[in-house]
SENUKE-884738 format. One record per residue (C-alpha): residue in one letter; residue number from 1; x, y, z; chain. Coordinates in pm, 1 decimal. Layout:
["a" NUM [X Y Z] "A"],
...
//
This chain:
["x" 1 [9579.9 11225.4 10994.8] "A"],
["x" 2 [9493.1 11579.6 11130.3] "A"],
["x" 3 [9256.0 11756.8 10882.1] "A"],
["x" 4 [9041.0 11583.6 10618.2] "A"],
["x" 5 [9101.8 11360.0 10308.6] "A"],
["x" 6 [9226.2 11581.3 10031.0] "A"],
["x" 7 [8904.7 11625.8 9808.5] "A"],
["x" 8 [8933.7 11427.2 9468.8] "A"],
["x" 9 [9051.0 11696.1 9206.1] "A"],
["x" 10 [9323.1 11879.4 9437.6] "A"],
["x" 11 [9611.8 11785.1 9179.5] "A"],
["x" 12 [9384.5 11879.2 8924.6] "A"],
["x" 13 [9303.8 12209.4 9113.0] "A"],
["x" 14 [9701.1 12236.4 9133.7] "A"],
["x" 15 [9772.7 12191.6 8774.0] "A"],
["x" 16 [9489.2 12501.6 8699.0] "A"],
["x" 17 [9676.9 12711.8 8918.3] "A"],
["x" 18 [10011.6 12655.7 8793.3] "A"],
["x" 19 [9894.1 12750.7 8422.5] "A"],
["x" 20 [9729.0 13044.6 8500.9] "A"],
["x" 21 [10081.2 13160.1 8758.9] "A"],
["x" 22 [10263.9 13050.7 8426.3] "A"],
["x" 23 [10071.8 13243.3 8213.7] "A"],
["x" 24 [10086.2 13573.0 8404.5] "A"],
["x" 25 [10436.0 13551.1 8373.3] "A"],
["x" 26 [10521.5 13486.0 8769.9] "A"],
["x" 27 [10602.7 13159.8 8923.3] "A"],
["x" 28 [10416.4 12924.5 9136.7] "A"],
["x" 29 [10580.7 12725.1 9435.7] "A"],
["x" 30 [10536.9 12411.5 9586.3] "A"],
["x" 31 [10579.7 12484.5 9982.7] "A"],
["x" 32 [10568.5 12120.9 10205.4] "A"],
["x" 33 [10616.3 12043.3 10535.6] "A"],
["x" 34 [10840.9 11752.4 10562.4] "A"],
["x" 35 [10781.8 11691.4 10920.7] "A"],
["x" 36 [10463.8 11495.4 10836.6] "A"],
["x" 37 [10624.8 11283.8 10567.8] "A"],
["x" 38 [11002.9 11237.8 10664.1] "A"],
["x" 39 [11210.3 11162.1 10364.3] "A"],
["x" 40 [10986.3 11294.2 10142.1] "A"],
["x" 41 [11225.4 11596.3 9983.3] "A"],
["x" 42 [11404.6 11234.7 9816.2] "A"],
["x" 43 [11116.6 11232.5 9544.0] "A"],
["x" 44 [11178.4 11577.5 9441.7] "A"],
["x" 45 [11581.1 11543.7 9423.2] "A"],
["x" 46 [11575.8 11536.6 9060.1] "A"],
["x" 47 [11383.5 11900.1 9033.9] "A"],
["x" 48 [11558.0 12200.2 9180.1] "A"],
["x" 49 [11467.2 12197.2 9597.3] "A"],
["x" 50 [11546.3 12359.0 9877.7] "A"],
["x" 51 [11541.0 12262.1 10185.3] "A"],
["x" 52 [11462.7 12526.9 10397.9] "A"],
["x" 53 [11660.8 12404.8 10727.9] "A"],
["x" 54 [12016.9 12370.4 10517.7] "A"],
["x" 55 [12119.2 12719.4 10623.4] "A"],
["x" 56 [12017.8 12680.6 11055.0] "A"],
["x" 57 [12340.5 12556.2 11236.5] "A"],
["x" 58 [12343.8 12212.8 11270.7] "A"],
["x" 59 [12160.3 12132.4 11001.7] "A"],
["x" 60 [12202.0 11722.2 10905.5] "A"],
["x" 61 [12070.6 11450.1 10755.4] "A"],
["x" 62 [11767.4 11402.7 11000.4] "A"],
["x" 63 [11687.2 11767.0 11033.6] "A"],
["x" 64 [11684.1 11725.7 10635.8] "A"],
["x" 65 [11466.5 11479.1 10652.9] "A"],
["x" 66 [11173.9 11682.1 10813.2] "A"],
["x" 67 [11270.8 12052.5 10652.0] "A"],
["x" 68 [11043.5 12216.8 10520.8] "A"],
["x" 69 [11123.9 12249.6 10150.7] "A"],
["x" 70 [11023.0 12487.4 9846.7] "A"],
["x" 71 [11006.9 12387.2 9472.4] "A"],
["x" 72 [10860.9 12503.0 9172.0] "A"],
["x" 73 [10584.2 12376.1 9071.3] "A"],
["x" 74 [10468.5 12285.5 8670.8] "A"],
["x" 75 [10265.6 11958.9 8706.1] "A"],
["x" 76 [10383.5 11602.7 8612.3] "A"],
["x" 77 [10350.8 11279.2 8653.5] "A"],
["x" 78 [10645.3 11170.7 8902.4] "A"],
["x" 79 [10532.7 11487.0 9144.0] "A"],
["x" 80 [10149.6 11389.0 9178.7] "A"],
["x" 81 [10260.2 11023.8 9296.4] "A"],
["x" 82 [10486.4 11150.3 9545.9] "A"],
["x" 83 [10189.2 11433.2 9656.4] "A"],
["x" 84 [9951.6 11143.8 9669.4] "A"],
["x" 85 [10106.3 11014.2 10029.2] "A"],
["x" 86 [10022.3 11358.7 10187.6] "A"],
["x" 87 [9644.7 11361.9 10139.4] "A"],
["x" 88 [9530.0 11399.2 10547.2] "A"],
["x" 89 [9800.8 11605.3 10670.7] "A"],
["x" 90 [9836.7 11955.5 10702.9] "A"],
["x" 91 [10104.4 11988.2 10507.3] "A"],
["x" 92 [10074.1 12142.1 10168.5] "A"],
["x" 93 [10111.9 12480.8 10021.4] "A"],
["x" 94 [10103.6 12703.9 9705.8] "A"],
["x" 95 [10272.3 13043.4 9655.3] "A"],
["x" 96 [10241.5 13233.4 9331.7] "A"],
["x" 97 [10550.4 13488.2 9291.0] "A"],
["x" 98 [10773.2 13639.0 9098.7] "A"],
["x" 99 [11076.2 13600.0 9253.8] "A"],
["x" 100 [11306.6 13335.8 9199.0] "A"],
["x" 101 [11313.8 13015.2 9353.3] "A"],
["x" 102 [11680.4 13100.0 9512.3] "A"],
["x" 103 [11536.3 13414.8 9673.2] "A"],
["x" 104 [11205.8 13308.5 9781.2] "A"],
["x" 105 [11350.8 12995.4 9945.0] "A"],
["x" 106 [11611.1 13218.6 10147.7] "A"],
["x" 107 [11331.3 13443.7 10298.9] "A"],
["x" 108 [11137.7 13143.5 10438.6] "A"],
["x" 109 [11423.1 13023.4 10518.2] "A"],
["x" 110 [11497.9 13287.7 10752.6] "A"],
["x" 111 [11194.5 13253.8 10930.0] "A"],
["x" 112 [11231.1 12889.8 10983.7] "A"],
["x" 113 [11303.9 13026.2 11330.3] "A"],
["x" 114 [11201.1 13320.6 11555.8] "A"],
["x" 115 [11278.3 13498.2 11852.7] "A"],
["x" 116 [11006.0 13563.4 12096.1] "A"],
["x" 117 [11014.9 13636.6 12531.7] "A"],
["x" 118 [11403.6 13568.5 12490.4] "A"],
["x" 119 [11333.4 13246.8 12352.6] "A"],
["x" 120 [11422.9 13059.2 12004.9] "A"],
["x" 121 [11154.1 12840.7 11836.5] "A"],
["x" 122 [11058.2 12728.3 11516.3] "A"],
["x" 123 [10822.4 12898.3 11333.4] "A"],
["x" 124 [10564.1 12661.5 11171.1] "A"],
["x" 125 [10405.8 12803.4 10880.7] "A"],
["x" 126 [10450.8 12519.3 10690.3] "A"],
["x" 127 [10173.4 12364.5 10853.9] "A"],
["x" 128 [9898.6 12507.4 10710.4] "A"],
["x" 129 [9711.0 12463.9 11027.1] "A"],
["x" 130 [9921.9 12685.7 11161.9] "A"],
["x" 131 [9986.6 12927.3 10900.2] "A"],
["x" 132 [9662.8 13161.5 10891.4] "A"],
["x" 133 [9733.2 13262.8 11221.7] "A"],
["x" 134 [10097.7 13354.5 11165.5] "A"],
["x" 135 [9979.2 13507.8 10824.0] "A"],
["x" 136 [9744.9 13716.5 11030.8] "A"],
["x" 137 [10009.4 13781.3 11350.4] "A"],
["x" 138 [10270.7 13954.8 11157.4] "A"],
["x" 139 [10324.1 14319.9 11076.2] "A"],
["x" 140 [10301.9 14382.4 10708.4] "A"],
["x" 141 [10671.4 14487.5 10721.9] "A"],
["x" 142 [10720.0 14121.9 10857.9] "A"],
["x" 143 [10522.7 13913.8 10610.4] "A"],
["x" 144 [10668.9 14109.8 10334.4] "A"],
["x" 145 [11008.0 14031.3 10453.5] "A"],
["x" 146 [10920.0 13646.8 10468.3] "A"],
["x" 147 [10674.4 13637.2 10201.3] "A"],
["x" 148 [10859.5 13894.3 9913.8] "A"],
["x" 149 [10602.8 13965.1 9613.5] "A"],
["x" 150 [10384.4 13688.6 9653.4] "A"],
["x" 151 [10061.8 13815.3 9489.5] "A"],
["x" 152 [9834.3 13456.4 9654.0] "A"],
["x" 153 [9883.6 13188.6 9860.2] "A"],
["x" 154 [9665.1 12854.2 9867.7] "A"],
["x" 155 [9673.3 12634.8 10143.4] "A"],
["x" 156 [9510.3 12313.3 10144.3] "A"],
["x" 157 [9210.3 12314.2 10509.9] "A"],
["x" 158 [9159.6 12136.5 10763.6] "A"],
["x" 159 [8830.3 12018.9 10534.5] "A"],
["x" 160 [9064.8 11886.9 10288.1] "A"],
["x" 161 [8964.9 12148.2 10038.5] "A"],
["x" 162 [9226.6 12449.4 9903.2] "A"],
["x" 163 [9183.2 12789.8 10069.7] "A"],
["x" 164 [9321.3 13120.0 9965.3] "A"],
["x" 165 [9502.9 13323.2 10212.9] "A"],
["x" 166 [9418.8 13682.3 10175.2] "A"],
["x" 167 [9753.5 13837.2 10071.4] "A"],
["x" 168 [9799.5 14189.9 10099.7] "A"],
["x" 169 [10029.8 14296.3 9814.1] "A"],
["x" 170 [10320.2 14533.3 9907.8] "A"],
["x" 171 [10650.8 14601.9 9781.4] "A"],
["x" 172 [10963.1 14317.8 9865.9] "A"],
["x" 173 [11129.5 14395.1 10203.4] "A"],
["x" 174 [11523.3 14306.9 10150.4] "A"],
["x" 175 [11565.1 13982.3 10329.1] "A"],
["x" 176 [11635.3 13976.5 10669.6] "A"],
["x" 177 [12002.2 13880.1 10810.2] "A"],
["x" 178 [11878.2 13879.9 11194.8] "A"],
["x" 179 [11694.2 13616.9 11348.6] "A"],
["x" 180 [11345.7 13773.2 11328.9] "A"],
["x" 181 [11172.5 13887.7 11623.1] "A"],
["x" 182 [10790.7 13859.0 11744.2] "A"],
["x" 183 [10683.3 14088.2 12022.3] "A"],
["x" 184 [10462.4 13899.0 12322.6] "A"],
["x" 185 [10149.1 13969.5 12211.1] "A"],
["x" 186 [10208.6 13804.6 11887.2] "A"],
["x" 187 [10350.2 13532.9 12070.0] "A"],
["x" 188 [10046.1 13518.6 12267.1] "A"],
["x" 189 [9819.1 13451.9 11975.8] "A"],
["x" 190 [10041.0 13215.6 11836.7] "A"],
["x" 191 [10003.7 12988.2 12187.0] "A"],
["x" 192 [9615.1 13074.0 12161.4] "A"],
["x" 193 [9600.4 12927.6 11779.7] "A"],
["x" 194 [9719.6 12602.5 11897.7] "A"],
["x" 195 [9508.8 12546.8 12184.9] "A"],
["x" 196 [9260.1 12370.9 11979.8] "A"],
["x" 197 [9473.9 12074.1 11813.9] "A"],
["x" 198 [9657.2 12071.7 12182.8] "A"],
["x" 199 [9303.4 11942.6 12292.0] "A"],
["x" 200 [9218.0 11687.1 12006.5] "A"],
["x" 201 [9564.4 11566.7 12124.5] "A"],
["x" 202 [9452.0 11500.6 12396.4] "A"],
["x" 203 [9114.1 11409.1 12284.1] "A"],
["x" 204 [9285.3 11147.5 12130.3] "A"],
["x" 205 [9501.9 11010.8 12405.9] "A"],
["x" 206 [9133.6 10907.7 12567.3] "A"],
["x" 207 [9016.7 10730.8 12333.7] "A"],
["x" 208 [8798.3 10967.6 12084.1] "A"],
["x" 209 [8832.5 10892.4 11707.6] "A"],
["x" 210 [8948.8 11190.2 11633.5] "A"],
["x" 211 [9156.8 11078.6 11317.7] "A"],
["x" 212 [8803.0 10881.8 11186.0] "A"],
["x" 213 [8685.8 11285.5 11118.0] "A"],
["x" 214 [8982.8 11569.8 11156.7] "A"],
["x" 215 [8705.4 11820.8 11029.5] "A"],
["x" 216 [8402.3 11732.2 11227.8] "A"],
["x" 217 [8650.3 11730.6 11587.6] "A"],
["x" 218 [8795.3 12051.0 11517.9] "A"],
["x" 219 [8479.5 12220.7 11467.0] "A"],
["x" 220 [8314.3 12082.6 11810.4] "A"],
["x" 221 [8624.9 12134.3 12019.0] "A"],
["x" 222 [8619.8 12511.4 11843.2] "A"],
["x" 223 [8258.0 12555.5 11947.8] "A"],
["x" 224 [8279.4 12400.6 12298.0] "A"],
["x" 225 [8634.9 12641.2 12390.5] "A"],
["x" 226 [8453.1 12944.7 12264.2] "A"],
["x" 227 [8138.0 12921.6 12495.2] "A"],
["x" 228 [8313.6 12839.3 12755.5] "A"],
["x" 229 [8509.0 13221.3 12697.4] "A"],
["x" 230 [8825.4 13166.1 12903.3] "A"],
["x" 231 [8676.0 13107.3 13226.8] "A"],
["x" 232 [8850.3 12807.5 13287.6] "A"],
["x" 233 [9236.6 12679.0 13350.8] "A"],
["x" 234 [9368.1 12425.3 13091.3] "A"],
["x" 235 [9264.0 12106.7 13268.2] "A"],
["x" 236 [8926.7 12220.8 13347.5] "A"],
["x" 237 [8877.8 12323.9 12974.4] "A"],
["x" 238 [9022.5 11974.6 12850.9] "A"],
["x" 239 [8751.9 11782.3 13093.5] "A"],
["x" 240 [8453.6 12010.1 12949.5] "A"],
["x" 241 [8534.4 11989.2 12587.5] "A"],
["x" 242 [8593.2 11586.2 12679.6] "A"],
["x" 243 [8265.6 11572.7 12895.3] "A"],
["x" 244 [8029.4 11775.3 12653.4] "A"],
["x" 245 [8156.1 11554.2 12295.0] "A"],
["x" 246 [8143.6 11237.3 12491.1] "A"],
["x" 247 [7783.5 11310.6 12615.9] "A"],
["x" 248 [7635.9 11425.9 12242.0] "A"],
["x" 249 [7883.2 11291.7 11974.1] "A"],
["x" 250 [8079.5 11486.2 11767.9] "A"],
["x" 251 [7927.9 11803.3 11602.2] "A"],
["x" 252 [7576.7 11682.6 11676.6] "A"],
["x" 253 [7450.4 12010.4 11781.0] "A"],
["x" 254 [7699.0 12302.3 11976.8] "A"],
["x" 255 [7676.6 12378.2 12283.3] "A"],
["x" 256 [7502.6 12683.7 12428.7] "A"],
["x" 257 [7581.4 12904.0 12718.6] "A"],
["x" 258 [7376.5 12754.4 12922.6] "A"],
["x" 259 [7527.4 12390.0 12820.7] "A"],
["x" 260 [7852.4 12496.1 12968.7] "A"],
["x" 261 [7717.7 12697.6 13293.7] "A"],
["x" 262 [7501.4 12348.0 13401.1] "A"],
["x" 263 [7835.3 12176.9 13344.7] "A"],
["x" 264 [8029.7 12405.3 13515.2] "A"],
["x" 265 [7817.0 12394.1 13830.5] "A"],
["x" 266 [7782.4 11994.1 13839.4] "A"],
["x" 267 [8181.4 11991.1 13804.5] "A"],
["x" 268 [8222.7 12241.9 14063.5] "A"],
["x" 269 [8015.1 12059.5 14313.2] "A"],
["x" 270 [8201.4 11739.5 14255.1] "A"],
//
């Protein structure tokens, strides 16, 4: 798992929200990220879905299996037992809109993937650890192109609690027909926003129980990267943020300035 247990009432929470979308007279949308769950669009095949990679070129039966796919969303039975496997991944959103599920499902669609330094890559706001950032990256020409009316969005944290992405309203861009393109410094901050989970990977790789608390990790490996303010290349930074949790535990106490700068020296000298 990468981010915490769903909390107890999240279907609950889910059912709440789609009354009160309902009852406004807009619609609310069930946005997953397949990739975590392959297969999982299968359970939904009786509702009206779409799968958000059918329109890319070479689109088949395995890149269906880990689209990213949009449905509407009214509560039920059959769709909470099929949620229940996703509890502990990053993988769950909700979009309240007005649009139709045909148009809303052919904007994200079009942003499945990007163009950025001359390059092509796939654009993963379906991962909702991933998605604040983009949120955040785009113009609001962009997200209003990708996003169309939405009024909120509700993604479920890396605590395992729903969060509310602050949603600017604005008026529907048409949808896009070009690939969409981000300029380098938005790719920048995209590369910066993974950094963290880059390291728990790697946390993980040596032997830290990183899956035992998603939360607790994130929050240490956050602390110990910002004191240590970019002074250091990528392996360096790995081997601090390795040395400093395996020395106090995880999320005992962050480290301080002065933590780092002791480190820094005795690794230096070695």
């Amino acid at each position: 798992m990468y981010i915490s247990t769903y909390e107890e009432t999240w279907l609950s929470d889910m059912d709440d929200l789609a009354q009160q979308t309902v009852a406004a007279g807009r619609n609310l949308y069930l946005l997953v990220d397949g990739a975590f769950s392959p297969g999982l669009y299968r359970h939904f095949q009786y509702l009206d879905i779409k799968l958000l990679f059918r329109s890319l070129p070479g689109c088949d039966a395995k890149a269906d299996d880990v689209s990213p796919f949009l449905v509407g969303y009214e509560g039920g039975g059959a769709v909470k037992r099929a949620l229940q496997r996703c509890s502990g991944w990053p993988m769950i959103s909700l979009i309240d809109s007005a649009e139709p599920l045909e148009l809303l499902a052919e904007r994200l669609s079009r942003w499945c993937i990007v163009e950025a330094d001359n390059q092509f890559f796939n654009l993963r706001y379906a991962d909702t650890r991933r998605l604040p950032a983009i949120y955040s990256t785009l113009t609001a020409q962009q997200r209003s192109n990708m996003l169309g009316d939405a009024r909120s969005l509700w993604f479920m944290g890396r605590d395992g609690k729903w969060a509310l992405l602050p949603i600017k309203a604005a008026a529907a861009e048409a949808v896009t027909t070009d690939i969409p393109r981000l300029d380098i410094h938005q790719y920048s901050r995209l590369i910066e926003d993974s950094i963290t989970d880059e390291i728990l990977s790697v946390l993980k790789d040596r032997g830290h129980a990183v899956e035992s608390a998603p939360f607790r990790y994130y929050r240490s490996v956050v602390d110990a990267v910002s004191v240590a303010g970019g002074d250091l290349d990528w392996y360096d930074l790995v081997q601090w943020v390795d040395d400093w949790m395996s020395s106090t535990g995880v999320h005992q106490k962050p480290p301080s300035r002065d933590d780092y700068l002791t480190w820094r020296a005795e690794w230096t000298e070695d």
